[in-house]
Structure formats: structure tokens, C-alpha cells
N, C-alpha and C positions, 0 to 999 in steps of 0.2 A: 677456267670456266667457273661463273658463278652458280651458287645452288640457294635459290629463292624460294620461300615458302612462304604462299599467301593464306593468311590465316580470317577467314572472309564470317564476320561478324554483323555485318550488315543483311537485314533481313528486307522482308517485299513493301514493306515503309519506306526503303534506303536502296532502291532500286539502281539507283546512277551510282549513289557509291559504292556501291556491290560491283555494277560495270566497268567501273573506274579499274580495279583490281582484275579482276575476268581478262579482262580485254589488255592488261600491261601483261596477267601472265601469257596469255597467247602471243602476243607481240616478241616477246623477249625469247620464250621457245622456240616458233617459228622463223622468227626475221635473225635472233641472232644466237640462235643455237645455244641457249643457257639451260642449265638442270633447273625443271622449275615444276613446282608442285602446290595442287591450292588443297584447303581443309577448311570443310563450310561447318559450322561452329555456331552453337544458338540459333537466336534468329534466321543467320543465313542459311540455316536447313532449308526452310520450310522456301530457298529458292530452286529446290531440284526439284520440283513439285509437279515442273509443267505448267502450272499461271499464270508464267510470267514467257512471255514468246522470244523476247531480244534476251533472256536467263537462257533459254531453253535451248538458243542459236548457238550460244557463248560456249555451253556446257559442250555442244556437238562439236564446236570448231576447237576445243580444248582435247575432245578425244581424238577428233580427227590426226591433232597435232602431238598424240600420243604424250599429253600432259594429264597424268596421276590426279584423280579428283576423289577426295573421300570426302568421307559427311561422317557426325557423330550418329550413333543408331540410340542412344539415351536422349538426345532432343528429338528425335524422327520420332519417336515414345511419347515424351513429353509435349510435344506439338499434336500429339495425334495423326501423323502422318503415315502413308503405307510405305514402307520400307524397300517393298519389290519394286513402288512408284518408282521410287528415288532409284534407285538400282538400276532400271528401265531410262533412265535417263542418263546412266553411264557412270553412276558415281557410288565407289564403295562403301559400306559402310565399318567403319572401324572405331574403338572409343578413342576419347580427344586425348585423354591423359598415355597412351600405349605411343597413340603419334606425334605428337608434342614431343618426349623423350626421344624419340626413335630418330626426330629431325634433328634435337638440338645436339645426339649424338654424332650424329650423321655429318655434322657442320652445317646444316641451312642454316642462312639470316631468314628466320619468321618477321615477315610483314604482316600486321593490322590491319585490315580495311573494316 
């Protein structure tokens, strides 16, 4: 089994390439039963927001499918975002640098989007 970690950098600018990633981690969890986990990074905080409706599908279809979703809580800060928001839409908040180690230990291939 493979163990993917989508490391989602693309913010509400970068909508499709944001779903680009979203939408392979759901795929690949659901259809073929891979360890997979995303971690929304910068920019792409400010997409657990709610704003963004085909983000907000993604997010629900990624819990539904019991796929790991965090977010940094030092951009949610930095962005000026509400933290419970983000949270309300199903996504942890943890710092990048604790899970980054935590994957690279773990064996995930982190993917960029």
C-alpha cells in the first residue's frame, strides 16, 4: 500500500489546482484503498474557509472517506482566519513543521500541489 501525502499550497487564487490534488487524494483513498493524507499549507489554508463550495464538497467527501485533513493554525493566524471555522469544516489544525517530520518519518511521499 502506498502512503501519499498531499501537501496543498495552492490557495483560493488556485482553485482548480487545489482540486486537482483534493479530488486525486479522494480518488486514490476511496477507489483504491491507499494511506493518504492531505495538509493545507499557506495559501491553501484560507481554502477550509467555506468560500469556496466545490473546496467545501472536497473537504466533506475527504472526511466522509476518512482521509486525515490538517491545516497549519500559524497561517489560519496569519491569514486572519477563525480557526473553529476551519475546524467546522473537518480539518485539524496542527504546525506544518511537527507534520512534515511526522510524514517524512512515517514513509509518506509528500506531494506539492
Amino acid at each position: 500500500m502506498a502512503k501519499i501525502a498531499f501537501w496543498i499550497t495552492a490557495g483560493p487564487d488556485q482553485v482548480a489546482k487545489a482540486m486537482s490534488g483534493l479530488r486525486l487524494a479522494e480518488r486514490l483513498k476511496i477507489t483504491r484503498g491507499q494511506d493518504v493524507k492531505v495538509y493545507l499549507f499557506g495559501p491553501g489554508v484560507a481554502l477550509a474557509d467555506g468560500s469556496v463550495p466545490e473546496v467545501t464538497e472536497a473537504l466533506a467527501a475527504l472526511r466522509a472517506g476518512e482521509v486525515e485533513v490538517q491545516a497549519c493554525p500559524n497561517n489560519v493566524a496569519q491569514l486572519g482566519l477563525d480557526g473553529a471555522v476551519i475546524e467546522g469544516h473537518g480539518v485539524g489544525l496542527r504546525p506544518a513543521g511537527e507534520v512534515l517530520v511526522e510524514l517524512v518519518e512515517e514513509g509518506y511521499q509528500v506531494i506539492g500541489v
